[in-house]
C-alpha positions in Angstrom: 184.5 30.8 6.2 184.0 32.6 9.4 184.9 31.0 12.8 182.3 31.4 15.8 185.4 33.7 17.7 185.3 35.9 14.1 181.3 36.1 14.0 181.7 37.0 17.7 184.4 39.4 17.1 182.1 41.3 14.1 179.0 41.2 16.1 180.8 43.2 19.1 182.3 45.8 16.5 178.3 46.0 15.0 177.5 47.8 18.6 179.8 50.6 18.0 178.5 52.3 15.4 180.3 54.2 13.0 178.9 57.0 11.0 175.2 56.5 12.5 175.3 52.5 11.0 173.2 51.4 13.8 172.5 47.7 13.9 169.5 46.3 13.0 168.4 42.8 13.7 165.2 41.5 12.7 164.1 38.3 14.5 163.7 35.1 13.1 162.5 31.7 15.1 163.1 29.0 12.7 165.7 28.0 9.5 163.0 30.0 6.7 162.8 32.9 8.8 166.2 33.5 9.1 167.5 32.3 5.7 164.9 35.0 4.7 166.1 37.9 7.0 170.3 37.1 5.7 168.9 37.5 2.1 167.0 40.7 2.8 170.6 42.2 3.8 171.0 41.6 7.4 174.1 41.8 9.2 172.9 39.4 12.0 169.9 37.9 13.2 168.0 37.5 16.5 166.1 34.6 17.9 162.6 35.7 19.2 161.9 33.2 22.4 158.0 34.1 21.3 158.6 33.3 18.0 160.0 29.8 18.6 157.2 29.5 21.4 154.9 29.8 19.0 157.0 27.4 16.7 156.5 24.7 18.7 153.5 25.1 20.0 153.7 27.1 23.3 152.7 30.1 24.6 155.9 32.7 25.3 157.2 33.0 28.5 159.3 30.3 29.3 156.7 27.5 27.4 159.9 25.8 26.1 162.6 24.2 27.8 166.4 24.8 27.8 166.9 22.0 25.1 163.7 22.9 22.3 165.4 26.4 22.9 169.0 25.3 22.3 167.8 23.0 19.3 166.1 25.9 17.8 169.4 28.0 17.9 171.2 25.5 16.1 168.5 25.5 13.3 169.1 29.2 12.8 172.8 29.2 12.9 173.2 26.5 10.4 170.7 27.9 8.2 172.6 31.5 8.1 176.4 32.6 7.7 175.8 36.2 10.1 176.3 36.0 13.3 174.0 34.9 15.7 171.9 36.0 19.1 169.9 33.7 21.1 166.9 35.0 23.3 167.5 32.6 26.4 164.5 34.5 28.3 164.9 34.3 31.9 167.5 31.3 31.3 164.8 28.5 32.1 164.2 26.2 34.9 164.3 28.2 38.2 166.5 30.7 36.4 169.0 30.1 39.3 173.0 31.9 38.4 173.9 27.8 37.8 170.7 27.4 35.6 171.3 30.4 33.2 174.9 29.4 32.6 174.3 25.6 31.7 171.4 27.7 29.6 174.7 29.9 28.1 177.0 27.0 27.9 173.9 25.3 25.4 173.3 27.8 23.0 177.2 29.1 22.2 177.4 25.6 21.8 174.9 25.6 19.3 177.1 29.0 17.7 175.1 31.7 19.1 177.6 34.6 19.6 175.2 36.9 22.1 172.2 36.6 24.1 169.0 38.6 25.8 168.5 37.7 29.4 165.5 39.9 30.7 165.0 40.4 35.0 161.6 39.2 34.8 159.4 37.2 36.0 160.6 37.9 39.5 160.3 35.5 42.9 156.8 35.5 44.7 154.7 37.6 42.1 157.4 40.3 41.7 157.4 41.4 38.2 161.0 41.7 38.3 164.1 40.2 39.8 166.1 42.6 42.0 168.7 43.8 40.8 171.3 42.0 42.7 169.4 38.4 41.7 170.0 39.6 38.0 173.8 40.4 38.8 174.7 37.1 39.7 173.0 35.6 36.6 175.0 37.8 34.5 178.2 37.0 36.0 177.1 33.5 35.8 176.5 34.2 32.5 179.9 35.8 31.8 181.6 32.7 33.5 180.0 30.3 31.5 181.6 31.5 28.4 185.2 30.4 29.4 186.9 31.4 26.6 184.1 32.8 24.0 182.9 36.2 24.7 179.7 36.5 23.5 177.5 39.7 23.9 175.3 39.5 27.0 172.4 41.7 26.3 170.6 42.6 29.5 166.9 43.2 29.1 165.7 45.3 31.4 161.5 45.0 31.6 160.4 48.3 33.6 159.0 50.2 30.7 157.9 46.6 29.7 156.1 45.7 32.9 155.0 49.0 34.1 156.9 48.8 37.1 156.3 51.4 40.2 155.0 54.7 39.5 155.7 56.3 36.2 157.4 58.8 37.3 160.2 56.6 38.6 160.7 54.0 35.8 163.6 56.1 34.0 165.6 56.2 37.2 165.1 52.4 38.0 165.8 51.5 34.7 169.1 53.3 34.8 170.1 51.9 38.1 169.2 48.5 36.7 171.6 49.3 33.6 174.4 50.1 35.4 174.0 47.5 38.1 174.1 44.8 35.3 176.8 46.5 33.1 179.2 46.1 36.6 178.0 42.4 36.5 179.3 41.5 33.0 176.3 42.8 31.0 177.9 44.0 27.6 174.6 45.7 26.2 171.4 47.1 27.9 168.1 46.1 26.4 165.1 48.6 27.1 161.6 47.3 25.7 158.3 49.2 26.3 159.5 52.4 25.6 158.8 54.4 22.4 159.3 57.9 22.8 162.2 59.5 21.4 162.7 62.1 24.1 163.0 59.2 26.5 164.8 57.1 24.2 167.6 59.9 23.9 168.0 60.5 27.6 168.5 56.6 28.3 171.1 56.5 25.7 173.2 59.0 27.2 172.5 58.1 30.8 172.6 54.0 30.4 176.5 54.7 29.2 176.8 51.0 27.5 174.9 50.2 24.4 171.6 50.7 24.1 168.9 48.3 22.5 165.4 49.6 22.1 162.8 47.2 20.4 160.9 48.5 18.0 157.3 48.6 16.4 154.6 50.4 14.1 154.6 54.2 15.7 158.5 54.2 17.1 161.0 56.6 16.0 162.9 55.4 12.6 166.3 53.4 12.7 167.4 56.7 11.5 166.3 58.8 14.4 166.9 55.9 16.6 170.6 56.7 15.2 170.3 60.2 16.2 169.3 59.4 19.8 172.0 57.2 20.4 170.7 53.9 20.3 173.3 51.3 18.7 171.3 48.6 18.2 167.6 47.9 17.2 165.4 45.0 17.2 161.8 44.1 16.5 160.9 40.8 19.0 157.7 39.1 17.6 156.6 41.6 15.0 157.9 39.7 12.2 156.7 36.8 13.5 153.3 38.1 13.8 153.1 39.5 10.5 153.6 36.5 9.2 150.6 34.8 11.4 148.5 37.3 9.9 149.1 36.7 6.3 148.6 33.0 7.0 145.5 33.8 8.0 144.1 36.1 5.9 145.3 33.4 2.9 143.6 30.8 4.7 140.1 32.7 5.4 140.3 34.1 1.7 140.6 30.7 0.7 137.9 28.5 3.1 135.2 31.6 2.6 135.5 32.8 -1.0 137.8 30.2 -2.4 139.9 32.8 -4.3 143.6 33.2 -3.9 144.7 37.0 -4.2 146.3 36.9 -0.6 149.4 34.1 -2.4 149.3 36.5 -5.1 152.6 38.2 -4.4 154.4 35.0 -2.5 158.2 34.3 -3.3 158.4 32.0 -6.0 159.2 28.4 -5.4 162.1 28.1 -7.3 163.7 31.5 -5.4 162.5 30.2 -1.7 164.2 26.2 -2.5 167.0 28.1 -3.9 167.8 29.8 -0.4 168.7 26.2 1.0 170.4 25.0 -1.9 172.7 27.3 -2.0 176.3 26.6 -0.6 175.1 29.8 1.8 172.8 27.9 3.3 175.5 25.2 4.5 178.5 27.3 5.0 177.4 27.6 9.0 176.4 24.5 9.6 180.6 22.9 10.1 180.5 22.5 14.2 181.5 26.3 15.5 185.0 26.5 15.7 
């Protein structure tokens, strides 16, 4: 069985590709959804903070607090054996450096072995933090680990946010990259942008490794491989798709009362099975 330090060892090495294996992570927000995403082949998973939101009944952006975040963590680590990262958002409360640590400090405890910490919302209806607010976060970040070293992904939301003229975002973004690399950050996270000439050029100017999130209409995880991104991920998609077939099950059945949208469902017995499994208890020991 793997110890948190050897999950967190592995899902460092997963950022250096070798031969083009870029790593994938498709985001879960509860136990099903991740048990689900290990069995489809997965070498790690990623929390979505909107998926959880949702979850629970909030809307994303910080609806949760620090503990319903943490607890959710924990779900998905016991429910999987692959390592673990944890979407801590801005790092809840007022997001201060001391705030995001005790944020850090929660979820490794709960055996996440990386996390996302995006620069927005800023102070005073900015859209972002600047970039020296975000710095101190992600050393706070850093410090809080003591001795785990998790991966500190840090989102970067210019592309996200449409921030300052268009023209400029690729240089900001950059200078945000490497301003939070020098902080601690391990891994820069780039959502909003789609393009692969764009893609490519942030790659090989960002310098650490890049995370692009993808959707319907973005370049392949083969091409993404090309361009030099070493990690994709997916946020809410999932998440969403899933919403949708929920619904079109449930109008299918209140309008016509017909069925065909549970037609092609996972069986009961193969969906129980996931969780009775020894797999589905073999991370659920207290991280070690």
């Amino acid at each position: 069985m793997m110890t948190r330090d050897d999950r967190a060892t592995a899902f460092r090495r997963m950022h250096q590709p070798e031969g083009g294996a870029i790593l994938v992570l498709p985001n879960a927000w509860d136990a099903l959804s991740a048990r689900v995403i290990e069995q489809a082949g997965a070498r790690a998973v990623a929390t979505t903070s909107a998926g959880v939101s949702w979850e629970l009944g909030r809307p994303d952006g910080q609806g949760v607090t620090r503990r319903e975040m943490v607890e959710a963590v924990r779900r998905v680590v016991r429910a999987v054996r692959v390592p673990v990262s944890a979407d801590i958002e801005s790092g809840y409360g007022a997001g201060t450096p001391d705030e995001v640590a005790e944020t850090v400090r929660g979820v490794l405890d709960a055996g996440a072995v990386g996390i996302n910490l995006e620069d927005a919302p800023g102070r005073k209806g900015q859209p972002l933090l600047a970039p020296e607010e975000q710095q101190a976060r992600i050393a706070a970040a850093r410090g809080a680990a003591g001795g785990a070293a998790p991966f500190i992904n840090a989102r970067v939301d210019v592309y996200l946010r449409q921030v300052g003229p268009e023209a400029g975002r690729f240089d900001e973004t950059v200078r945000r990259a490497h301003a939070y690399s020098a902080a601690g950050a391990d891994g820069v996270f780039v959502p909003g942008v789609g393009d692969a000439a764009t893609i490519g050029r942030l790659a090989a100017a960002i310098g650490a490794p890049l995370n692009v999130m993808a959707r319907p209409g973005a370049p392949s995880v083969g091409e993404l491989a090309r361009l030099g991104v070493a990690r994709v991920s997916v946020g809410p998609a999932i998440t969403l798709s899933v919403m949708a077939a929920i619904r079109r099950a449930a109008a299918e059945l209140l309008d016509k009362g017909t069925y065909e949208a549970m037609a092609n469902g996972m069986s009961f017995a193969e969906a129980n099975g996931l969780f009775a499994s020894e797999g589905s208890e073999a991370a659920a020991a207290t991280p070690a």
